[in-house]
N, C-alpha and C positions, 0 to 999 in steps of 0.2 A: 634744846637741839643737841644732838649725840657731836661728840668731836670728827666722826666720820660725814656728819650732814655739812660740815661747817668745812671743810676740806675738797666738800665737793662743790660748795659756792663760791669758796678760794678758786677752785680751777674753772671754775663757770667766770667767775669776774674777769679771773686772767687771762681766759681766751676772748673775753667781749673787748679786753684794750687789743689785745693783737687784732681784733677786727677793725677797732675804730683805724689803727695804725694801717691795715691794708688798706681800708677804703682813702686813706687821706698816707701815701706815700710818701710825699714829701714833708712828712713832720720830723721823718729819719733824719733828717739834714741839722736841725737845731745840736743831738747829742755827739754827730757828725762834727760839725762847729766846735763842741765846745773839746772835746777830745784834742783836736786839734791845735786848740789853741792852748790848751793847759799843757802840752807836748812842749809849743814853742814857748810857753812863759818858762816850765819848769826846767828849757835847755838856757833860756836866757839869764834865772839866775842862777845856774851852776855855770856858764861865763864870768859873770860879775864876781861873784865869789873865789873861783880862781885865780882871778885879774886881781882881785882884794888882795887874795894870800900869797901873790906874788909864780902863780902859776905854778906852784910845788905843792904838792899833797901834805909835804910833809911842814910846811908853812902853815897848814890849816889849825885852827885853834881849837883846842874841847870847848865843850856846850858849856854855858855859865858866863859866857863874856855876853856882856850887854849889847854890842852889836851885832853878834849873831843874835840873837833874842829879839832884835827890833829888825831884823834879815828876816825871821823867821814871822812876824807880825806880816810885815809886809806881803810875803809869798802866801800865808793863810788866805790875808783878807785878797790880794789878785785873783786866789783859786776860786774863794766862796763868791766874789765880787761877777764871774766869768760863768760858773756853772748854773748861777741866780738869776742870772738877766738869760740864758738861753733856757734855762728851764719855764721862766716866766714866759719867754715865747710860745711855747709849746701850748703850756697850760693856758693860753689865752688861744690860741687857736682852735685847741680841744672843744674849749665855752664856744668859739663862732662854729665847731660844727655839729655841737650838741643844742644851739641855738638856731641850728638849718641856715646858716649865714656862710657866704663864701669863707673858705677856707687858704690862705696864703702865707707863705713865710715871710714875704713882705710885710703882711699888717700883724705878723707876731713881733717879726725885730722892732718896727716903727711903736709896737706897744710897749716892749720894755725899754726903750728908748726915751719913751716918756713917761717912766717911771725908773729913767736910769740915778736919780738922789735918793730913792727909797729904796735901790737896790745898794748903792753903796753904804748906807748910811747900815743896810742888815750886815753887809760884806764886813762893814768896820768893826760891829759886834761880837757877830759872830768869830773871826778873825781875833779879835781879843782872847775870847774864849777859849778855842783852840791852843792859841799861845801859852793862855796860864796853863792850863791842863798840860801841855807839852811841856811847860818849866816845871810844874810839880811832877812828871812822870820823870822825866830825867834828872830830878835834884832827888829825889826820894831813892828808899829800896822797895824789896821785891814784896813788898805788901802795899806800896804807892802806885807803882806800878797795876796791879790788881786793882786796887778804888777807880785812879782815874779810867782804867777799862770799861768798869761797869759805868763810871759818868759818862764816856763816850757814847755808852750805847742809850745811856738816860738821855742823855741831848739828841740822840738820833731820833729818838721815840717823842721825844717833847717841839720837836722842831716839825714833825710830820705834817702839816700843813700850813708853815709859815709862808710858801712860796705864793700860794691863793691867797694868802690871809693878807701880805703883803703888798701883793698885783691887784686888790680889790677893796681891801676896807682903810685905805689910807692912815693905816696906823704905822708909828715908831717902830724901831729893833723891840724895846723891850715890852710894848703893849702886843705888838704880833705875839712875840715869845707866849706873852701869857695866854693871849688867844687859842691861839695853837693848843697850850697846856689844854688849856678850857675844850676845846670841839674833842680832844683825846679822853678826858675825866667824861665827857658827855659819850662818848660813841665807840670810843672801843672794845671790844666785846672779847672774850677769852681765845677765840679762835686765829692761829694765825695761817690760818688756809690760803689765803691769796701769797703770803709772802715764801708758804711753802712750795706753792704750783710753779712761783717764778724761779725759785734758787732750781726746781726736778726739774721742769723745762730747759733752762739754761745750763744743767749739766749735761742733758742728753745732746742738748745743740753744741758743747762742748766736743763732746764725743763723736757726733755725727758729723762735727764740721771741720776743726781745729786737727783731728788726728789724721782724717783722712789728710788734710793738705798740709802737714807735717813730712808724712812719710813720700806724699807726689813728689813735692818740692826736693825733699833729700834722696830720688831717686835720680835727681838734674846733679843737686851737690847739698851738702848739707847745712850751708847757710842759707839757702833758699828755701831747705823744708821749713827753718825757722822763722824766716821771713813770710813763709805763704800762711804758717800758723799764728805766728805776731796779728797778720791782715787777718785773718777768719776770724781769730778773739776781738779786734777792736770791731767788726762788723755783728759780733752778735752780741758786743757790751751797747753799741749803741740802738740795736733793735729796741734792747730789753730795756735799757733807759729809757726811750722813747715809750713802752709799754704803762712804764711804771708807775712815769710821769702823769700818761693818762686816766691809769686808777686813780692816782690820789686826787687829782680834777675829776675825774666824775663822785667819788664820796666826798669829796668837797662839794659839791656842786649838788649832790643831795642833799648833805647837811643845812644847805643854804636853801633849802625846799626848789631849789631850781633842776624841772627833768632831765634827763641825761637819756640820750641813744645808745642802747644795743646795752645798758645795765638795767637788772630788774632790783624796784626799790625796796624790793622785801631782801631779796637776797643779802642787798648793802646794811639795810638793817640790821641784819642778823649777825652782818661780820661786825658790824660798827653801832654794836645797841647798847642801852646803856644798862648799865650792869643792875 
């Protein structure tokens, strides 16, 4: 399959999650949630941390003190702890309405609700992780710097289905990990078409949405342009959240030979086949 057939099933995939996502509206509300909440955890600990440093900037300590390091452990795993449990909403909801089963944000929260120990226990993990990578990028120089970049992006890629792998086959942080690894060594295929449809899509919706209520706003005054473009951006970070989430539950959800609405399983194949 040419890299142009494989670009056009990337954008075929990515326009069948923004269908799933119109027909079921209210899944918008999960990356809603969690934006929100990582807003107020991440103003709560720049409180705490200023209250620590005695409310002076210049009180603040350089990175390498062991209590910022276990400040920063902490804020990792709250974030990965917070966007875990609302992505596993979604993607469980996704399954009830690729299963033709009512659809609610009620029986998504109430899902990872009951699987809120499996979510902390990835949060605790993963959280670690992030930590070390963060102490060796800022104890190192500018060639540590470069490694842990590319590990960031090796964990992003290694992690791509831990959230299903998680929410469904009742395994540990570090047996998903490798699961995860394992459905990526088995299905991912050279093409990164879907992920390219989403970044062109989400620049034009950039463009189309964010600029214009940039310049409205700052026609009233110009904190308000920036204020009406701040709300455009988080409204189309959390569409495509929502999108994203539910590709990666529907090729999950292939992988696992379970049908999926409005995805064709060649197509997914093709993105996600084994080399």
């Amino acid at each position: 399959m040419s890299f142009f057939d494989r670009l056009s099933n990337g954008w075929t995939l990515a326009m069948n999650s923004f269908k799933v996502l119109r027909e079921n509206k209210q899944l918008i509300i999960f990356p809603f949630l969690s934006g929100i909440s990582l807003v107020l955890i991440m103003g709560s600990f720049v409180l705490v941390f200023l209250g620590v440093n005695g409310w002076a900037f210049d009180n603040i300590e350089e990175p390498g003190n062991i209590g910022t390091y276990l400040l920063m452990l902490l804020f990792y795993v709250v974030n990965y702890f917070v966007v875990v449990f609302f992505n596993m909403a979604l993607i469980h909801c996704t399954r009830l309405y690729f299963r033709g089963e009512e659809v609610s944000v009620n029986a998504g929260l109430r899902f990872s609700l009951g699987r809120i120990g499996t979510i902390f226990s990835w949060a605790l993990f993963a959280g670690t992780i992030g930590t070390i990578l963060r102490i060796i990028q800022e104890e190192s120089g500018f060639v540590g710097k470069i490694i842990t970049g590319i590990l960031g992006v090796v964990w992003s890629i290694a992690t791509f289905f831990v959230v299903p792998v998680i929410a469904y086959e009742n395994l540990g942080p570090i047996a998903a990990f490798k699961r995860s690894v394992q459905m990526m060594r088995q299905k991912w295929g050279e093409s990164l078409g879907a992920t390219f449809s989403f970044g062109l899509i989400q620049f034009i919706a950039i463009i189309l949405l964010m600029v214009p209520c940039f310049f409205l706003g700052a026609a009233i005054h110009p904190i308000a342009g920036v204020a009406l473009a701040i709300l455009g951006g988080f409204l189309i970070a959390a569409v495509f959240s929502a999108a994203q989430t539910i590709f990666v539950s529907a090729v999950y959800h292939n992988i696992t030979d379970e049908p999926v609405k409005h995805f064709n399983q060649q197509m997914i194949d093709n993105l996600f086949q084994k080399k």
